[in-house]
C-alpha positions in Angstrom: 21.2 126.8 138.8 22.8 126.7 142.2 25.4 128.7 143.5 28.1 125.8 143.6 27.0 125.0 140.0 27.5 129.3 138.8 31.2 128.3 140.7 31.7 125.7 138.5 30.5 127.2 135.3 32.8 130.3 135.8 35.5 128.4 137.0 35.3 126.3 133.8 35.0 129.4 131.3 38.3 130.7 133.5 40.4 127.5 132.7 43.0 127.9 130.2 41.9 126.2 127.2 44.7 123.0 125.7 47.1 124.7 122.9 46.8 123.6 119.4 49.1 123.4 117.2 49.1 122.4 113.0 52.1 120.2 112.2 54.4 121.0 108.7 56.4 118.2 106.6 58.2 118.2 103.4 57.8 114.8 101.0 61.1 114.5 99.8 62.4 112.9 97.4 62.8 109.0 97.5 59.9 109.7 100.9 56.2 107.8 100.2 53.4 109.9 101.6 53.0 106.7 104.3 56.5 107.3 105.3 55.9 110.8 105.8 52.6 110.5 107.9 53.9 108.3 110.6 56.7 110.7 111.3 53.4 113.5 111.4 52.0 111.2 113.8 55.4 110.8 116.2 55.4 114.6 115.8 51.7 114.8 117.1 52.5 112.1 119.8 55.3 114.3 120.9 53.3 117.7 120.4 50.8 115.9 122.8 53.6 115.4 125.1 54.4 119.1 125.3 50.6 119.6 126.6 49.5 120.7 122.5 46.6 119.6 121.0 47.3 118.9 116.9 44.8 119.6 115.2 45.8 119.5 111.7 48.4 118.0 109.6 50.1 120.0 106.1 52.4 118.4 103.9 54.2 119.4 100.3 56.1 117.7 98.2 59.1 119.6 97.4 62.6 118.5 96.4 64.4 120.9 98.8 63.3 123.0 101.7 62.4 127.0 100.6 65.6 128.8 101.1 63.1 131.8 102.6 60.2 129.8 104.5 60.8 126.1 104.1 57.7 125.4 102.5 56.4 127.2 99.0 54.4 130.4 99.3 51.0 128.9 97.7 51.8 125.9 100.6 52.4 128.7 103.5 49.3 131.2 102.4 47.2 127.8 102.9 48.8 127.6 106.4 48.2 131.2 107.4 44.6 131.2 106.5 44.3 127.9 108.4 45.9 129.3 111.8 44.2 132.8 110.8 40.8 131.0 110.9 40.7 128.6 113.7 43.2 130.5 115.5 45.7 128.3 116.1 48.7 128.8 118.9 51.8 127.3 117.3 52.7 125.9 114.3 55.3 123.0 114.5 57.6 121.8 111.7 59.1 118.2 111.3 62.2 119.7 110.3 65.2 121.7 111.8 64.7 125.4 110.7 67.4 128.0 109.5 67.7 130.7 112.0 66.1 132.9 108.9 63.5 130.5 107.8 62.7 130.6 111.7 62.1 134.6 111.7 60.6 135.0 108.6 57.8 132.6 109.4 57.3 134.1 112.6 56.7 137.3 110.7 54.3 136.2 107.9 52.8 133.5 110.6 52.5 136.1 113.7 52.1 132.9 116.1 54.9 130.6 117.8 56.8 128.4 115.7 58.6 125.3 116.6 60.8 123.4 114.6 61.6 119.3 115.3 64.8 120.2 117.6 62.9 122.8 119.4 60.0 121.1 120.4 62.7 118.3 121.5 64.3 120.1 123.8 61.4 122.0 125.5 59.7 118.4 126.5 63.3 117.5 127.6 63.7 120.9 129.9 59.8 119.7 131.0 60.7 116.2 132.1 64.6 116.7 133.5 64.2 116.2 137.2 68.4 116.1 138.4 70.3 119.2 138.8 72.6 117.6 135.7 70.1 116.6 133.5 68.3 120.0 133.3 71.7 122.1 133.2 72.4 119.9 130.3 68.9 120.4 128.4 69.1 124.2 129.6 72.3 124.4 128.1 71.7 122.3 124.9 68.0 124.5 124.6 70.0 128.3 124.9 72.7 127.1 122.3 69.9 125.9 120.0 67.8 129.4 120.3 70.9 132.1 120.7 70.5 132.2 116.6 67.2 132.0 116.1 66.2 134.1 118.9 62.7 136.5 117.7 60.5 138.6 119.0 58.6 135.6 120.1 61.1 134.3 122.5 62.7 136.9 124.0 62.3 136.7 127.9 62.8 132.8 128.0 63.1 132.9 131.8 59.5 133.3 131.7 58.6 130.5 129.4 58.4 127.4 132.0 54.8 128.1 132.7 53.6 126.9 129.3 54.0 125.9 126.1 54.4 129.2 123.9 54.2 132.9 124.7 53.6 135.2 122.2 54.3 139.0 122.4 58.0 140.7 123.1 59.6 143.9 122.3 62.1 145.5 119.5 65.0 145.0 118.5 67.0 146.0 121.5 65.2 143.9 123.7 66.3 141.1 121.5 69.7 142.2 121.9 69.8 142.3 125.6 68.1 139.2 125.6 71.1 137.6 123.7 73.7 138.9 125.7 71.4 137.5 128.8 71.6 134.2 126.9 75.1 134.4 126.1 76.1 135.3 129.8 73.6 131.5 131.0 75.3 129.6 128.3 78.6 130.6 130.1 77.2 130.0 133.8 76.0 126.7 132.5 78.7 125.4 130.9 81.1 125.9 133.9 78.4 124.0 136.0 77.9 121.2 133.5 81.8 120.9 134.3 81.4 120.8 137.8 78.8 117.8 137.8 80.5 116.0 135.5 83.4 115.7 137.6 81.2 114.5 140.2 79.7 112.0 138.1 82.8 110.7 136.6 83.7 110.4 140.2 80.4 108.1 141.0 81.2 105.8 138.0 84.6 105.5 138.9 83.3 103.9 142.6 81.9 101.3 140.1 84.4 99.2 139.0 84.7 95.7 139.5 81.0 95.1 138.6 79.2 94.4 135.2 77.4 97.0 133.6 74.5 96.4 131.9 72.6 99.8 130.1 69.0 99.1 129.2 68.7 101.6 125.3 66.2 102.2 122.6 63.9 104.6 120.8 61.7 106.7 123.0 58.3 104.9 124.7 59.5 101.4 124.0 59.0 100.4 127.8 62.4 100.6 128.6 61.0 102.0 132.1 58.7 99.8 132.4 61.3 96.3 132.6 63.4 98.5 134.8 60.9 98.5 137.6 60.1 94.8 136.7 63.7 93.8 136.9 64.6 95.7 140.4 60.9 96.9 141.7 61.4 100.4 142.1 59.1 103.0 141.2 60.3 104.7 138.1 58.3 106.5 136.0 57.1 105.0 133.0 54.0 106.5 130.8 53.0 106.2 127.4 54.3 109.8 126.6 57.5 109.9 124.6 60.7 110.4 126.5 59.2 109.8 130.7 62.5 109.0 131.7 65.2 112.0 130.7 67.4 111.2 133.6 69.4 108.2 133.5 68.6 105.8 136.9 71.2 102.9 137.7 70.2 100.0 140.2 71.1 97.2 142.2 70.6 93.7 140.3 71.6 90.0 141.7 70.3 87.3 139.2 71.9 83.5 139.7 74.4 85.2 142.3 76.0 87.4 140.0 75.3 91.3 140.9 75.2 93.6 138.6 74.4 97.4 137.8 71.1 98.4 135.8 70.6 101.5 134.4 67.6 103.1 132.0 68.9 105.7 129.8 67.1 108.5 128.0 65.2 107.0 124.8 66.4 107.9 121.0 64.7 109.1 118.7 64.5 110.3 115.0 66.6 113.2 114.4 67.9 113.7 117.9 68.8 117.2 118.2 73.2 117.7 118.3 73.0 120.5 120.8 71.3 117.6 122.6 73.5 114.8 122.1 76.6 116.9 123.1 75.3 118.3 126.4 73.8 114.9 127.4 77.2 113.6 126.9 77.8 112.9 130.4 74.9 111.0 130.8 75.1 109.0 128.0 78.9 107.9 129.6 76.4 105.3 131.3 75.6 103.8 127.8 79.4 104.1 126.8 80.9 102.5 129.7 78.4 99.8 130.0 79.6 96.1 129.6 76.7 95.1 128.3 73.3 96.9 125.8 69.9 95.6 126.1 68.0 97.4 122.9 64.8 97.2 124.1 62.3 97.4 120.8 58.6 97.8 120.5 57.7 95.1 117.9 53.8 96.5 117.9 55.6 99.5 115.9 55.0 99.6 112.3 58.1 100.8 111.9 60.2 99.5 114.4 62.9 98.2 112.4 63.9 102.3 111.5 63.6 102.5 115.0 66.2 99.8 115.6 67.9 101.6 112.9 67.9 104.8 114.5 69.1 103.5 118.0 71.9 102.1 115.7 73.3 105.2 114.2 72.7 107.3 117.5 75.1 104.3 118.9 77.5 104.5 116.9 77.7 108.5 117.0 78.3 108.6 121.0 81.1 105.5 120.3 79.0 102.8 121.8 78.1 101.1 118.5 80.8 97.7 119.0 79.1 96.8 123.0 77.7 93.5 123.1 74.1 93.6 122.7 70.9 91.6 123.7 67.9 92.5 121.8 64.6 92.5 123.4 61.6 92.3 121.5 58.9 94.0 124.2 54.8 94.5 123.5 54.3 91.2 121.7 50.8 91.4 123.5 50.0 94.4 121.2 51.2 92.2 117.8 48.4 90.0 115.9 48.8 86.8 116.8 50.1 84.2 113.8 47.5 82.2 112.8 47.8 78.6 113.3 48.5 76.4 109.9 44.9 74.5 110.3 43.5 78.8 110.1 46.1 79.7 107.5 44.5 76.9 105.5 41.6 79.1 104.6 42.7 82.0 104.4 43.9 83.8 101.4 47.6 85.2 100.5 46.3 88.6 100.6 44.3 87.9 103.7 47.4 86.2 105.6 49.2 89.4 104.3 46.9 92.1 105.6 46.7 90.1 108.8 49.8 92.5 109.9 51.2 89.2 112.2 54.8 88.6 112.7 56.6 85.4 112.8 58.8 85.7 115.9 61.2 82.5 114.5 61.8 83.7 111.6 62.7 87.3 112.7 64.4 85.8 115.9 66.5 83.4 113.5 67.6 86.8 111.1 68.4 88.9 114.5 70.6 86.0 116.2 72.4 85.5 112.6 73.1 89.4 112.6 74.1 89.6 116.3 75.1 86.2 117.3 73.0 86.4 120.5 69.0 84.9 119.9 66.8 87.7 120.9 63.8 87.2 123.5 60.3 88.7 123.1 58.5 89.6 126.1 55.3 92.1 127.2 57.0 94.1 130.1 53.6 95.3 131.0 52.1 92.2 132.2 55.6 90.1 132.7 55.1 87.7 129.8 58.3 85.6 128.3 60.2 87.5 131.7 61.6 84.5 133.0 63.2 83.9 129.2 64.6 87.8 129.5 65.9 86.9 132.8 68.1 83.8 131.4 69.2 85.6 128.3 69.9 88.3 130.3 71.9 86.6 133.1 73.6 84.3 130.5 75.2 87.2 129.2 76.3 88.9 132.3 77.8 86.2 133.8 80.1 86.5 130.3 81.3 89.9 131.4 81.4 89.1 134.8 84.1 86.2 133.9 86.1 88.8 132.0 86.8 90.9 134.9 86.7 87.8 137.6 88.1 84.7 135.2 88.5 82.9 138.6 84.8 83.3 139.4 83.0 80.1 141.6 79.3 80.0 141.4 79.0 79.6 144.9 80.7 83.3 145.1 78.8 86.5 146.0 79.9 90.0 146.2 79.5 92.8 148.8 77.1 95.0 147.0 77.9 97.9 149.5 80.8 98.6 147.9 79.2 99.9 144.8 77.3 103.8 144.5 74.1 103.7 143.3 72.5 106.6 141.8 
């Protein structure tokens, strides 16, 4: 072995080794065990997103959450020799925790443990990039952890290196670190309040033009038709929630202009704390003219999703907007099999074939909306000239409500407008 190939071995057997982590869910009652597992494997997608690696799954049937330690003790003794054996880093829970469930399965665990709301908020503090969107999720994280602070996050100042720490002091330390907290949840809130003003300010500089919000659940590709609508550069990944900070742009389709924005995605049981700091920010989905609810059709279950994107709607106030649905990922869907194939193939065999009949579904979405929805693959621009009709069509509806005197021949100075 040469000396450069000794570098690398040693340099490999010094590089930290990928977290793991076991993911916890309750079946409850009225929940199938199917239901149940692809909300395990949105929690793994977004434990991945944190940098963890899952690498296993528990779940228990129970008709309420343990008052003490969420599961039942035979359920948690199974865990601990689990995280004992393969010694696991952190131990993540579907579910919101109780500030007491939180503590005493730190104790009996003696490793990091996340709950859903927790583990939201630490990718969110990861991905923020502006000075307001990580005030907000620094706010919205402090407010979440004041109650369930343990020995196991004390000294959170020191915690944006990684994905858990373990280790921490007595009871006093916890104290001071509470009061610390308690002190930064202050500070925070009187910045929040400070950029909030500024960005009521910006929004303010934009009226007289149609705004036109781009929403849906997390990793639908909301990102992606953003940068294929004005050509920018924004970052779009299969990871859950790439874009935290909300981006408005530029847009002139058929003459009309018109402001673009991508907003953070929703998601199942979007944490409050959450919700009520990003409440600036989600004043771009509010006082937008227009929603495009962007959905990924190649979702099993995408129509919870749509579901979900509903309710968080109508919780921020924004649940009345007129809205254009847009199917995306179509390219990922089996394609429906053509009457001479469906011929010889059985019903079970047409049922298993998972395809989905886009007139049918666009003909129950247009009765339930009143506006036809379009289908499209963002990725490789499929059906985008369709998008860009539907989506012009309805703009130029707002844009006769606040110009009813409106020419076609018309154009307006763009300049006028901020863009953020």
């Amino acid at each position: 072995m040469n000396k450069y190939s000794k570098k690398l071995q040693k340099l490999f057997e010094t590089a930290p080794k990928k977290e793991t982590a076991v993911l916890v869910a309750i079946i409850h009652q009225g929940q199938t065990e199917q239901q149940v597992e692809e909300y395990l494997d949105e929690l793994a997608f977004l434990t991945e997103t944190l940098g963890a690696e899952t690498v296993y799954k528990f779940t228990q049937r129970l008709e309420k959450p343990d008052m003490r330690t969420f599961v039942g003790s035979g359920k948690l003794e199974e865990i601990i020799a689990y995280v004992q054996h393969f010694e696991v880093d952190m131990v993540i829970f579907d579910d919101d925790l109780s500030p007491s469930q939180m503590r005493n399965l730190e104790n009996e665990l003696k490793i990091k443990v996340y709950d859903r709301s927790l583990l939201i908020l630490d990718i969110f503090l990861n991905r923020a990039q502006t000075a307001q969107a990580k005030t907000q999720v620094e706010l919205a994280r402090y407010q979440y952890l004041l109650p369930r602070l343990t020995r196991m996050w004390t000294h959170l100042e020191r915690q944006r290196g990684g994905t858990g720490t373990r280790g921490g002091a007595g009871e006093k330390e916890i104290e001071t670190d509470k009061r610390d907290i308690r002190n930064k949840i202050t500070l925070l809130k009187a910045k929040l309040k400070e950029i909030e003003k500024q960005g009521a300010t910006q929004r303010k500089g934009r009226k007289g033009i149609v705004r036109v919000a781009l929403v849906g659940y997390t990793n639908v590709g909301k990102s992606t038709l953003m940068n294929l609508m004005t050509k920018s550069n924004i970052l779009a990944e299969n990871k859950l929630f790439a874009t935290v900070d909300s981006t408005v742009r530029k847009v002139v389709l058929d003459n009309i202009p018109f402001l673009l924005s991508d907003t953070v995605g929703f998601i199942r049981k979007l944490p409050t704390h959450l919700i009520e700091s990003f409440k600036s920010t989600l004043d771009e989905i509010r006082e937008a003219d227009l929603l495009v609810h962007v959905v990924d059709i190649s979702h099993p279950g995408f129509e919870d999703h749509i579901s979900v994107v509903k309710n968080t709607l109508n919780e921020i106030g924004a649940g009345d907007k007129p809205m254009l649905l847009v199917f995306n990922k179509i390219d990922k869907v089996p394609k429906m099999p053509s009457e001479e194939e469906m011929q010889h193939m059985t019903d079970i065999e047409i049922e298993e074939s998972n395809y989905l009949d886009f007139d049918k579904l666009s003909k129950a979405y247009e009765k339930k909306t009143g506006i036809a929805p379009v289908f499209i693959a963002a990725q490789d621009g499929t059906n985008i000239d369709q998008f860009r009709n539907s989506l012009i069509r309805e703009v130029k509806k707002q844009h006769l409500k606040i110009y009813p005197h409106y020419l076609e021949s018309e154009t307006i100075d763009l300049s006028q407008f901020d863009e953020q």
